[in-house]
C-alpha positions, 0 to 999 in steps of 0.5 A: 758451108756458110762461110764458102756460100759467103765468099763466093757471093762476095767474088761474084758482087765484086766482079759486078763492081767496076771503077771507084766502086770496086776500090771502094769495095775491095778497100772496105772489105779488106782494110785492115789486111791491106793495112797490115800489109802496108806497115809490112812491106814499110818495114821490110823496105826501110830495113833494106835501105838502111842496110845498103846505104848506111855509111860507116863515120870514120872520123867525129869531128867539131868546130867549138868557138871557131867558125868554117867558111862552107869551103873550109868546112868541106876542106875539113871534112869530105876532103880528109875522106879523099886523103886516106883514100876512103870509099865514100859510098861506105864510109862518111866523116861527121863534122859538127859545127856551131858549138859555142862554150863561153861564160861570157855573158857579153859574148854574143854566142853565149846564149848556145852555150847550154845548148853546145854543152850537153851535145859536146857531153853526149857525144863524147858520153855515146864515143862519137867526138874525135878530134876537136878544133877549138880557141883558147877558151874551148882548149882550156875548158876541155883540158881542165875537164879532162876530156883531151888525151895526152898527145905527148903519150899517144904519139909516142905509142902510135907515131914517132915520126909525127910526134917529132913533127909536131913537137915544137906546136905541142902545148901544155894545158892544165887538168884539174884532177880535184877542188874544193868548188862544190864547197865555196858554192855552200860557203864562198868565203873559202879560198879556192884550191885545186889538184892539178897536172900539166900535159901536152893536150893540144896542138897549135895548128899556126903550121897547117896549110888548111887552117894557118891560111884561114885568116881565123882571129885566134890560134886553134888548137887541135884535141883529140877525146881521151875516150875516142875508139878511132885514135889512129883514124884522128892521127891521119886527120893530123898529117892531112892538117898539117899536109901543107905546112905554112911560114909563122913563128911557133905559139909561145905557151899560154897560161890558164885562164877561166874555167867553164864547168861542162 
């Protein structure tokens, strides 16, 4: 009965109320419902956005020691989208960009050097790195690493028709599949030893119209991450680089150089 008594007297004062005076009232009276309602209906309408605007990412992509006009960045990215024919209201394609891996410590993109490492390494760690377009000194980082699949060997599964496309710009790269460098970092007197294999990890893409045409100062090369989930998507990427082709003569091979530990 009390509690009845109490809550018709509190409607009769808050009809009583009128302006600032009774939001006042009902937000002092009623704060921490509203509060819970608030956090709520947050939560429920957070939820429904994510859900029907999230965009599935087809493609991850980077850009490592190479630097994109924002054309060409668009040309690498939303136009590829375009050229599988895509529905861009559901599906979107990552392009990472300004990662720079260098030991050079002249070079004035050094200081990024940390920074590009440990997003490389957990991108490629949580599956979210594809294809990588890079300079020599990224390819032979990659390649040693054992980061970059076999393109010989995938193409050869997935593709033949391209793989004999692509054969005269495949490049050979070194994997170094052991050493001796925890070692000489205890006793720097001992020689330097390493078990290596070559493989095909790259393409030089002197041939694509996109990127043959854009005046970059070193050949890029073109990987794609040993552990990528989306494969067959990175090989269409392939054929929309390599969609319009250019005249210049094929990249002679190249020997190790450096060795930048990821």
């Amino acid at each position: 009965m009390r509690a009845k008594r109490k809550a018709s007297l509190e409607r009769e004062k808050l009809k009583n109320l009128h302006g600032l005076k009774k939001v006042q009232y009902i937000w002092d009276y009623y704060k921490l419902p509203i509060v819970v309602l608030c956090i709520f209906l947050y939560i429920i309408t957070y939820s429904l956005y994510g859900h029907f605007t999230h965009k599935e990412t087809v493609l991850y992509t980077a850009l490592v020691n190479v630097s994109a006009s924002e054309s060409l960045t668009a040309q690498l990215s939303t136009d590829f989208l375009d050229f599988i024919d895509t529905d861009t209201s559901k599906e979107t394609m990552q392009l990472y960009t300004g990662l720079y891996l260098t030991d050079d410590e002249t070079n004035p993109y050094h200081e990024y050097t940390y920074a590009s490492r440990m997003k490389i390494l957990a991108s490629i760690d949580g599956e979210q790195l594809d294809v990588v377009l890079m300079n020599k000194e990224a390819f032979d980082a990659f390649s040693q690493n054992g980061y970059l699949c076999d393109l010989m060997e995938l193409l050869s599964d997935k593709d033949t028709v391209l793989l004999n496309e692509c054969k005269p710009d495949l490049v050979t790269n070194t994997i170094i599949l052991e050493d001796n460098s925890v070692d000489l970092q205890f006793d720097p007197s001992i020689t330097y030893q390493a078990v290596t294999e070559e493989h095909p990890f790259g393409l030089d893409m002197s041939q694509s119209g996109l990127i043959g045409k854009s005046m970059f100062d070193d050949t890029v090369y073109l990987g794609i991450i040993a552990n990528s989930p989306r494969k067959e998507t990175a090989i269409d990427y392939i054929k929309y680089l390599l969609h319009n082709k250019v005249d210049k003569p094929t990249s002679t091979p190249h020997r190790l150089s450096g060795n930048i530990d990821f």
